[in-house]
N, C-alpha and C positions, 0 to 999 in steps of 0.2 A: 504494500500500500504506500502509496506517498503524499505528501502533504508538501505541493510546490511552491506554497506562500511563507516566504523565508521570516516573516512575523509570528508564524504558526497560528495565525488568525482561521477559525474554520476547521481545527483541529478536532479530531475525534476525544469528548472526554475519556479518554482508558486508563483504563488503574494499571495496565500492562505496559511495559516496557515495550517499543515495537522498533525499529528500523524505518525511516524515511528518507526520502531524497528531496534536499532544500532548494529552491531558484535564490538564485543573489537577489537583494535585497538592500537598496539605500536606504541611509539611515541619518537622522540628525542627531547630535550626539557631543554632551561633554565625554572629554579624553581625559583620562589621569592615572597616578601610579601613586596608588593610596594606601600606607598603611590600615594592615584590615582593623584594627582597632577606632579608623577613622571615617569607615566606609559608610556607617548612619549619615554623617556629614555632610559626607563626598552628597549623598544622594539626593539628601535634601535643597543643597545649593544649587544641584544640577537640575530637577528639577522645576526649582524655584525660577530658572532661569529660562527654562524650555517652555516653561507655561508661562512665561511672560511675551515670549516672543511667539507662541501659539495665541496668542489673547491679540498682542497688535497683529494678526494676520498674515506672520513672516514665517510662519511652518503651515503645515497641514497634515498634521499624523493620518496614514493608511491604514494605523493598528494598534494595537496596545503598547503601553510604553514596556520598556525592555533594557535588559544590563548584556553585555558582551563581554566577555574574560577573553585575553591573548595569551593567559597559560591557565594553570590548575592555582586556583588561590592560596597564597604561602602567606607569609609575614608582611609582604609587601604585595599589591592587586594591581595589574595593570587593566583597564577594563574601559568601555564607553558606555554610559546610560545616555537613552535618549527614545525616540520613535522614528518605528518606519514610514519613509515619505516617497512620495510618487517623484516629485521632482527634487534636484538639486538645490538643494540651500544653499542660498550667499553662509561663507562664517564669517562670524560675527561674534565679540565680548569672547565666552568661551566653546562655542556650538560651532562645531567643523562638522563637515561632512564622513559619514561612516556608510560603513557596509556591513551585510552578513554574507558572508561569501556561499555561492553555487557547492553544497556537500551533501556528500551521505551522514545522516547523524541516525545515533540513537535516542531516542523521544519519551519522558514520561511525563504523568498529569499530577501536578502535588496537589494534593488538596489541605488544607489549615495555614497557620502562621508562617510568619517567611522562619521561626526560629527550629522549624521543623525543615526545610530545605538542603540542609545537610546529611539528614539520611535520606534521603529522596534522591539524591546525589550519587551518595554511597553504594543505594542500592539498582541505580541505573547503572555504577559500575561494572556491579557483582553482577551481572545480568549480563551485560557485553560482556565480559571477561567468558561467564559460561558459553558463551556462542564462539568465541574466539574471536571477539572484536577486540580490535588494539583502538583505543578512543585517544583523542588530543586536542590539540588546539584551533578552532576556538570552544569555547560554549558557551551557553549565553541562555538565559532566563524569559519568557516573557509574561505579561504582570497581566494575566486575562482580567482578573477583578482591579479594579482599582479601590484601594483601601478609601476609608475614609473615615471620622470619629465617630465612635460607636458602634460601628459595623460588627460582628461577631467572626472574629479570626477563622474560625473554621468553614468560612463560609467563603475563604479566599480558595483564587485558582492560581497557579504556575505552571506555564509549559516549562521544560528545559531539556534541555536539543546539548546533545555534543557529538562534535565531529567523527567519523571514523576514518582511522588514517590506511590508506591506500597502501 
């Protein structure tokens, strides 16, 4: 099965770990290399920033906002949050233009709090690993529910997609 919207907008909710094939995907996007003790921050300022320039009219997300990692998260996070966009964005302040790159990834659906995202992670590994997938870089999150105060955590969705390496 493949899911060619590299936003994974339209994705099948599955509680199963599956295999897809992604289409490239532009993206607007703060860039940075965050210590992950800092990465609440990181998100919030980026954020804060994308929906500002979504509010004056200079973006137009195609999809749910979304994070990208360029390795396996250490001490230090290289990564871009932002959303997928149909056109190219001028950058601008800190919103450069990104991509999800054209790959084969393996795909699950988290359901609850982002503080549960790490075994959901874990166990999308353990999952590729039984198949004899070698997974790498990138991976990357996408944020189907968008939180908001009061909402009930459990109630959140996560796609997250990472690459299988060739």
């Amino acid at each position: 099965m493949a899911d060619t919207n590299g936003a994974g907008s339209g994705a099948q909710n599955s509680e199963e770990p599956r295999v897809v094939d992604v289409g490239e995907q532009t993206t607007a996007v703060v860039a940075g290399k965050v210590p992950v003790t800092e990465l609440r921050a990181f998100f919030d300022a980026a954020f804060h920033e994308l929906g500002e320039r979504i509010g004056r009219g200079e973006l137009r997300p195609t999809g749910p906002a979304l994070s990208l990692y360029h390795s396996e998260p250490g001490a230090v996070v290289e990564l871009e949050v932002g959303f997928p966009v149909a056109e190219t964005v001028a950058p601008a302040g800190s919103v450069v233009v990104g991509r999800i790159p054209s790959t084969r990834a393996v795909t699950v659906t988290h359901h609850g709090d982002y503080d549960g995202l790490g075994s959901s992670w874990e166990r999308l590994r353990a999952w590729a690993q039984e198949r004899h997938l070698r997974v790498g870089a990138p991976l990357w999150e996408v944020y189907v529910t968008e939180p908001h105060p009061g909402d009930d955590p459990r109630d959140m969705v996560t796609e997250l997609y990472w690459a299988v390496e060739h």
